[in-house]
ZAMARGU-4260 file (C-alpha; in steps of 0.2 Angstrom, whole numbers, plus 5000, padded with zeros to 4 digits):
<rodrens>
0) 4932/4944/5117 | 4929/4932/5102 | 4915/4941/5092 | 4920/4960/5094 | 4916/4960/5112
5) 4929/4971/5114 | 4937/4972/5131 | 4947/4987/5135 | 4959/4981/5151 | 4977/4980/5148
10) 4983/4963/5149 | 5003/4962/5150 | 5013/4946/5143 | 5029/4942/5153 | 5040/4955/5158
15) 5037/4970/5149 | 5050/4978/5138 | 5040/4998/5132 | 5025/5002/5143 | 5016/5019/5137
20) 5002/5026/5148 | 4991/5039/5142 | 4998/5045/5129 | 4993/5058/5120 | 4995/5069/5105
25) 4984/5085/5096 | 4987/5093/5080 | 4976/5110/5080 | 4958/5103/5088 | 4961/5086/5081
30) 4966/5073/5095 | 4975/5061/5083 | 4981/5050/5101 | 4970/5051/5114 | 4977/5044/5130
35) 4982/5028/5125 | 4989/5015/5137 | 5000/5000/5127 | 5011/4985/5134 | 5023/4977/5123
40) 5029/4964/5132 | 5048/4955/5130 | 5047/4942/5116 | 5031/4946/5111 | 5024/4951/5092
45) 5012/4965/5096 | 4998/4969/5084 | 4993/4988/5081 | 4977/4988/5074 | 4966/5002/5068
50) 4956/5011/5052 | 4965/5021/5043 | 4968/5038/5053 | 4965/5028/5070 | 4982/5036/5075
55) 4990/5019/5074 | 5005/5030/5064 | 5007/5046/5076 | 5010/5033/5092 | 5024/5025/5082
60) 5030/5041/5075 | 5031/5049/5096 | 5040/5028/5101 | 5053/5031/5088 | 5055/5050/5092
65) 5050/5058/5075 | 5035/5066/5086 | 5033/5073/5104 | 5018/5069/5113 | 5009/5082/5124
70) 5004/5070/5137 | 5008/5054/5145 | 5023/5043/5145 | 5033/5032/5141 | 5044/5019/5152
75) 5057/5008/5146 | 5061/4991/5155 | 5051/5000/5168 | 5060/5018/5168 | 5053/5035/5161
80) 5061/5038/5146 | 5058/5055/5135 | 5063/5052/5116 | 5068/5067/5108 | 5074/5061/5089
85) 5077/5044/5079 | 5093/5046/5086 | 5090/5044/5105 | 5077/5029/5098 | 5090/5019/5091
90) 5100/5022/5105 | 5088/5018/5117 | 5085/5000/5108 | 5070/5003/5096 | 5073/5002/5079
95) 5059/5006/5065 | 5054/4999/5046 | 5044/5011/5038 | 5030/5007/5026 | 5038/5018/5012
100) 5057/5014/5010 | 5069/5029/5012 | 5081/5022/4998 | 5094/5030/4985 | 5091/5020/4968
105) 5110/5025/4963 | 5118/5021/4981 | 5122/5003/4986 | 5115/4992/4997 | 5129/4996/5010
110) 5130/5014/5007 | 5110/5016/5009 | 5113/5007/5025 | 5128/5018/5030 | 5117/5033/5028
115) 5109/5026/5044 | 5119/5022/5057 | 5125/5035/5069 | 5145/5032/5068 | 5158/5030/5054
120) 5163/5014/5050 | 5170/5009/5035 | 5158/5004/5019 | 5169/4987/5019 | 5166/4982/5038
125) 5146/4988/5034 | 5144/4977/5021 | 5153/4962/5029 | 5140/4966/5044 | 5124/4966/5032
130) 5130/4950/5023 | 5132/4939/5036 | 5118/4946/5045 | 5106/4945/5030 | 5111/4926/5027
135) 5111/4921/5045 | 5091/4927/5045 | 5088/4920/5029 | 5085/4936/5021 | 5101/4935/5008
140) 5109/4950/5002 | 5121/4957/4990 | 5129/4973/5001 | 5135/4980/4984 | 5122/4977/4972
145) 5113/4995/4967 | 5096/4997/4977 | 5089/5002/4960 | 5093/4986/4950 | 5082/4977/4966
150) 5065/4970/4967 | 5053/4978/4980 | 5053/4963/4990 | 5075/4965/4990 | 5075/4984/4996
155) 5064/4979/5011 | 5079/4967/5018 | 5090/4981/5016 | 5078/4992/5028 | 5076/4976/5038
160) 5094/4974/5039 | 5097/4991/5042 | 5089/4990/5057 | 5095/4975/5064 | 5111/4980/5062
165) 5105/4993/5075 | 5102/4980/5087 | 5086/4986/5094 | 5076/4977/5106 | 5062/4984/5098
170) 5058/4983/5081 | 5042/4993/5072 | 5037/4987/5058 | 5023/4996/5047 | 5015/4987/5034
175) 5027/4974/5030 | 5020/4964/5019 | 5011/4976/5008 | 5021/4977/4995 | 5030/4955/4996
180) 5023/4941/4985 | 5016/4926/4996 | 5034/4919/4994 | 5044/4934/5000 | 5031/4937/5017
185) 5034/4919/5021 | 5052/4922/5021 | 5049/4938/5033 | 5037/4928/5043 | 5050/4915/5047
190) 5062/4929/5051 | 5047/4937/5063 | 5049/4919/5073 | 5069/4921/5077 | 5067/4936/5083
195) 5054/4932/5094 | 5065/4916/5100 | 5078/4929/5103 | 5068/4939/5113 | 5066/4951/5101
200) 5050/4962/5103 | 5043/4966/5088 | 5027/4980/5087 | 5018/4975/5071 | 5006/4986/5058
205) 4996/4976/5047 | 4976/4978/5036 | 4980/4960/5032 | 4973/4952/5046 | 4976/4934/5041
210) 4994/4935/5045 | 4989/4945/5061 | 4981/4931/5066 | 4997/4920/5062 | 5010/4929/5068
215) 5005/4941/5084 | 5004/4934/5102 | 4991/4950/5107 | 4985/4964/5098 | 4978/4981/5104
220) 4967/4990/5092 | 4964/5010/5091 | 4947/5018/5083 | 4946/5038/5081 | 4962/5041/5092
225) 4959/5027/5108 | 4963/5011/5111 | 4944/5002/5110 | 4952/4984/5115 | 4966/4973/5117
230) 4964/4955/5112 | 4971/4936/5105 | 4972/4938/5087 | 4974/4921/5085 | 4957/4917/5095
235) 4947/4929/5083 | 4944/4928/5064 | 4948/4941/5054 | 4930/4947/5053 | 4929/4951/5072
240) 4944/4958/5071 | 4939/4968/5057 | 4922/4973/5066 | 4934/4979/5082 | 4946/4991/5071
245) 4928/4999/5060 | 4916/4998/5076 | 4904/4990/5063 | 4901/4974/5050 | 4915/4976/5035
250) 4900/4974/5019 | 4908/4959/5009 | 4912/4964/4990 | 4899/4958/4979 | 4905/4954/4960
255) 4890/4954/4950 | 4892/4942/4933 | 4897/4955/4917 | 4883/4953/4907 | 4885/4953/4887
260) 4904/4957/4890 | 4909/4947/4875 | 4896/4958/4865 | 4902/4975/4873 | 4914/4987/4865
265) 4933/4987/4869 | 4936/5004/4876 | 4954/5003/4880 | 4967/4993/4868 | 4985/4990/4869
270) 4993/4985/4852 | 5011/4979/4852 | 5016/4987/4865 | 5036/4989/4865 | 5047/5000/4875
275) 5061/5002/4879 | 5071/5005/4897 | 5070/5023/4901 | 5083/5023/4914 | 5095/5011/4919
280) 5082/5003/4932 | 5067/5001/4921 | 5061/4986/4914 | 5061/4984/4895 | 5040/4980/4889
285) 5038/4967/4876 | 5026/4965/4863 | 5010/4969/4875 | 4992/4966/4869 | 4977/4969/4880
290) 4956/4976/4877 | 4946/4979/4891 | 4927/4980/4887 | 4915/4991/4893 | 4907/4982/4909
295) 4923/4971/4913 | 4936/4974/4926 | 4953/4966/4920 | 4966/4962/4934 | 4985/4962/4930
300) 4995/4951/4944 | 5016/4947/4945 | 5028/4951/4957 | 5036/4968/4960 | 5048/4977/4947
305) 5041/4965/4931 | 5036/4980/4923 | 5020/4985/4931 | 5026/5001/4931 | 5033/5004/4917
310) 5016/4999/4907 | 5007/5012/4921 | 5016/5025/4913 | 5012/5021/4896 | 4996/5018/4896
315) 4992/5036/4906 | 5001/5045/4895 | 5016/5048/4907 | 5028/5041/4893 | 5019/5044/4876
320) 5025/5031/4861 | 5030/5034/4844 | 5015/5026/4835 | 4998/5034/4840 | 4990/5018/4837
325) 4999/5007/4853 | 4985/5015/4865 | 4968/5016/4858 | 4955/5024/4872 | 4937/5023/4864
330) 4941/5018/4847 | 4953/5036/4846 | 4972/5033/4843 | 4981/5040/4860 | 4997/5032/4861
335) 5004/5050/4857 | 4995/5058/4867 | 4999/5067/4887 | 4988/5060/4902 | 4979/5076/4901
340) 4975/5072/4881 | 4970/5053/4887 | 4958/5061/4901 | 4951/5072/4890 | 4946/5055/4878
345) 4937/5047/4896 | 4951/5039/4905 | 4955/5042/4924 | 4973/5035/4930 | 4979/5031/4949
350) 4997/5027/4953 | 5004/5016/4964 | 5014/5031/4974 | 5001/5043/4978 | 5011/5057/4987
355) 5021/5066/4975 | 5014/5056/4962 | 4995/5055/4965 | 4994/5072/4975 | 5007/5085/4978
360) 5011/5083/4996 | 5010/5104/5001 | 4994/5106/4991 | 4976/5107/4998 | 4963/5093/4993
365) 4954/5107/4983 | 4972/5112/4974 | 4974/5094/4971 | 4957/5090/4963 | 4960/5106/4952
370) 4978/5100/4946 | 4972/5083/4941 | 4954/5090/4933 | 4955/5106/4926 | 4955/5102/4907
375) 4941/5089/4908 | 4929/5100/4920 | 4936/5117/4914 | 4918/5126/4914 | 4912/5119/4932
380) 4929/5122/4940 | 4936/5139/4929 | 4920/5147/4922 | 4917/5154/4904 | 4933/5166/4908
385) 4945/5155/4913 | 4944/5161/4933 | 4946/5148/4945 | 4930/5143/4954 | 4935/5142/4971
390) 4917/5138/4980 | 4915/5124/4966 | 4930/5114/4969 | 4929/5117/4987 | 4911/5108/4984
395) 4918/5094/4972 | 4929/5089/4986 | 4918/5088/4999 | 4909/5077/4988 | 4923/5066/4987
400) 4927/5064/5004 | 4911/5061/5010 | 4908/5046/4996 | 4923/5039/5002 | 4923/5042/5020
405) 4939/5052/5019 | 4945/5056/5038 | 4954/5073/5040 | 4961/5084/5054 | 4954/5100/5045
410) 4939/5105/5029 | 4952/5108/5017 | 4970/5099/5024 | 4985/5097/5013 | 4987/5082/5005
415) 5003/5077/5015 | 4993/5080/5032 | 4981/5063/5028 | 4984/5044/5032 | 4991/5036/5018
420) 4974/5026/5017 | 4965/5041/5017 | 4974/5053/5004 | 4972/5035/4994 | 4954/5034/4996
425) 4954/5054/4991 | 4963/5050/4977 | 4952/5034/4970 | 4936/5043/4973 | 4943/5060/4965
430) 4943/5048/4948 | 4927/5039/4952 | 4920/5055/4954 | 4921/5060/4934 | 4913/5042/4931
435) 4926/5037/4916 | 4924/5027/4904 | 4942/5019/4906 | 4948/5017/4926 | 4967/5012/4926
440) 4971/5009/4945 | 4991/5003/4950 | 4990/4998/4968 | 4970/5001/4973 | 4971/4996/4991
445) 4990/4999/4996 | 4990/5001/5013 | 4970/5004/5017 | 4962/4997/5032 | 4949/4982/5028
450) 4934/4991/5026 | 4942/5005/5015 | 4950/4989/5005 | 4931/4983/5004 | 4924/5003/4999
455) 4935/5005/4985 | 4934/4986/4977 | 4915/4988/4977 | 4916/5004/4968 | 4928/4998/4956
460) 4916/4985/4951 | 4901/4996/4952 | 4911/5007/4940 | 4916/4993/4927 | 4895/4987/4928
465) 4891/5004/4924 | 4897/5002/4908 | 4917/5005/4912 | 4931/4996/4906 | 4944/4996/4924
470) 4960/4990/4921 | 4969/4984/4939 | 4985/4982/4943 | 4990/4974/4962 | 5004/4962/4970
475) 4986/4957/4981 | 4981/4941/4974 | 4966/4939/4986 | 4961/4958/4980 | 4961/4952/4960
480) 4950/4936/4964 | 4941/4946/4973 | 4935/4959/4959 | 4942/4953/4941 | 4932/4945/4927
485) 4949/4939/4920 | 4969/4940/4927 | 4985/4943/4917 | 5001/4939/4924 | 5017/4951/4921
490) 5033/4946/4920 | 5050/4951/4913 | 5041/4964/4905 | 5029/4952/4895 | 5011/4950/4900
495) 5001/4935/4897 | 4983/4931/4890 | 4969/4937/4901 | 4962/4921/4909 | 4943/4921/4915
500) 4938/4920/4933 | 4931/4904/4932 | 4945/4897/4926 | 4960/4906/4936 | 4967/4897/4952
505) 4982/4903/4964 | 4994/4890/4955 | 4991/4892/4938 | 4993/4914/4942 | 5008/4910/4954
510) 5016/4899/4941 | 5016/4914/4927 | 5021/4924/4940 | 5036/4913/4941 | 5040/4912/4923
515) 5032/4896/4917 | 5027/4898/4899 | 5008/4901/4897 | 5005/4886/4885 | 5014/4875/4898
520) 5002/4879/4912 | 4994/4863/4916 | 4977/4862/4926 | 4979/4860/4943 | 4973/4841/4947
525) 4959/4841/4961 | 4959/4830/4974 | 4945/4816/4976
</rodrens>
């Protein structure tokens, strides 16, 4: 199969623990799983592969009972099993890690895992359980520390350890690494391996391929609904196995050089930029300087809960400061002004949690585009007397979605009924569609299949050469080589000095992600 020949028999690996034959499920006319046949064998790490809205979600959703299918079945260790709820799930031996964490910031570790299981035991015996669980898989965690004092990469061994605890024979795990530093995945990766040793199955949801290549004995990839192949991951690159999940070449992303940046004007400065913690989780910011010029695409790198957020919000308008002149957005003061007041200067703004932050969840795409774009395209989308123009954003939002290939199960669906790589690709080209002068993106490709990943770099870049200053901020290293002119690290609420392209090289950015003093960076020696 090696080349995208993709071959569509269904090859088993030992004895197999979950069988599913034909499985199927349809929302309205939409067949989101179209008869799909899957083997997960015993012992085996299972790739799931597919575009975003390939219905690689709505299978796992129906194997961990969230979602009733309206064909085909299921057998377990060789038995025809129905699975009504999470409940009978967990009893049955699956467990599940979802890609967004279902977390309490003001509950404990122990108590969020409490929530969980499906008897009473005592919050003492729990957190004895976790602790010695989470150290025995090298995953270490303080049962009683609060889940909002935690890194990213920390809250995601409380849901692994949740569902260990569960003792599944099963475990799904969506996007796991989407949200760890290199550090913290190698750490999962190594727990990945025990389980597998144990016997442990493991069904396995992943955009980055490289580590689907490492970790997974076989891999079966959807398209539109179907399975369209099963195959060796470790036997294909990453760009056949890319060509198998699109049907088609992914385009590379092409970084053309910013010409007479160092000539251009600064369109977006942060001055001093000091803020204190808003709530009890927040990182305090620290003395923060930062231009971006028109033509450059700036990347900001550091691991998870140093502060990117916190500087989000400032620089949208999401928390205003005290002196006007800390945000500057096309040489106007607007540090004291509301995101709608920095929109209306030229900016657009994506966060990193785009439902319920990005779009909210029970509104139409059309609704949503309105919310986020009535001030600064009041007379296209609200006429001379302030009446909502129905057909025009209707029109604005096909617009969208066909420049960014937005797949949906309807002309105008709510935001909530969308992949999360789709509402994010909705979302991105919903800014990019106002061509701003200031982009500032937290997250771009979160969860997005590779050629929705390769979609929205390019257009990022295409928008900073146009003239754009794009401010990035992303945990994906690969992602800001890929498309930044220069890279700041934050960390501990402190962020560094932009350093050029040509000079940037994984150790010298993981090393300030780590903490090491800018000035006591040394250049990596190169090997003769």
């Amino acid at each position: 199969m090696n080349g995208g020949v993709v071959t569509a028999t269904l090859e088993t690996h030992g004895a197999n623990l979950l069988e599913v034959r034909g499985l199927t499920k349809i929302f309205g006319t939409l067949k989101a799983c179209d008869g799909i046949d899957l083997t997960v064998g015993k012992g085996e790490i299972h790739a799931l592969l597919g575009e975003n809205g390939a219905g690689k979600s709505t299978l796992v959703k129906m194997l961990f009972g969230s979602l009733e299918p309206n064909a085909g079945e299921i057998r377990w260790n060789g038995e025809p099993v129905r699975i009504a709820n999470p409940h009978a799930a967990r009893k049955l031996g699956i467990g599940m890690v979802f890609q967004h964490f279902s977390l309490f910031d003001a509950l404990t570790a122990a108590e969020n895992i409490a929530l969980s299981l499906d008897d009473e035991t005592p919050i003492a015996t729990i957190a004895a359980k976790a602790k010695a669980l989470s150290y025995s898989y090298g995953l270490p965690l303080d049962p009683y520390s609060l889940v909002g004092d935690l890194s990213v990469g920390e809250r995601q061994r409380i849901e692994i350890i949740r569902c260990l605890l569960q003792t599944p024979e099963l475990i799904i795990l969506d996007e796991p690494t989407s949200v760890l530093t290199p550090q913290e995945a190698d750490k999962l990766f190594e727990t990945l391996e025990r389980l597998r040793a144990e016997g442990k199955s493991i069904l396995y949801i992943s955009h980055r391929l490289e580590e689907v290549k490492r970790m997974c004995d076989r891999a079966t990839v959807l398209r539109h609904g179907k399975v369209v192949g099963h195959c060796d991951p470790r036997k294909e690159t990453a760009s056949s196995l890319a060509r198998m999940m699109v049907g088609s070449e992914v385009l590379s992303v092409v970084r053309p050089p910013a010409e007479g940046a160092g000539k251009a004007a600064t369109l977006l400065e942060i001055r001093n930029l000091t803020r204190k913690p808003a709530t009890p989780f927040s990182i305090p910011l620290r003395n923060i300087n930062l231009s971006v010029k028109a033509g450059e695409v700036i990347g900001i790198a550091g691991v998870a809960g140093n502060g990117q957020g916190e500087f989000f919000e400032a620089v949208s308008g999401e928390a205003t400061q005290p002196d006007a002149v800390t945000v500057r957005i096309r040489d106007k003061d607007a540090g004291h002004l509301s995101i709608t007041g920095r929109r209306m200067l030229g900016a657009a703004f994506v966060p990193e949690e785009r439902l319920g932050h990005g779009a909210a969840p029970r509104m139409k795409l059309s609704e949503n585009l309105l919310l986020s774009r009535y001030a600064t395209d009041r007379k296209a989308f609200l006429g001379s007397f302030g009446l909502v123009q129905g057909s025009a954003i209707v029109k604005a939002a096909q617009r969208i979605i066909e420049a960014m290939d937005v797949r949906k199960s309807a002309p105008d669906p709510e935001a909530a009924a969308l992949s999360g790589g789709n509402l994010q690709k909705f979302i991105i080209g919903r800014e990019l569609d106002r061509q701003p002068a200031v982009m500032v993106v937290n997250q771009p490709t979160w969860g997005v299949d590779a050629g929705a990943a390769a979609r929205i770099r390019q257009a990022l870049i295409e928008l900073a050469r146009s003239g754009s200053a794009v401010l990035v901020i992303s945990q994906d290293l690969d992602e800001l080589f890929e498309i930044s002119d220069s890279i700041a690290v934050m960390h501990n609420g402190e962020l560094s000095k932009p350093l050029p392209i040509a000079e940037a090289t994984l150790e010298k950015i993981g090393l300030l992600m780590g903490g090491a003093e800018p000035g006591h960076v040394e250049p990596v020696a190169e090997v003769a």
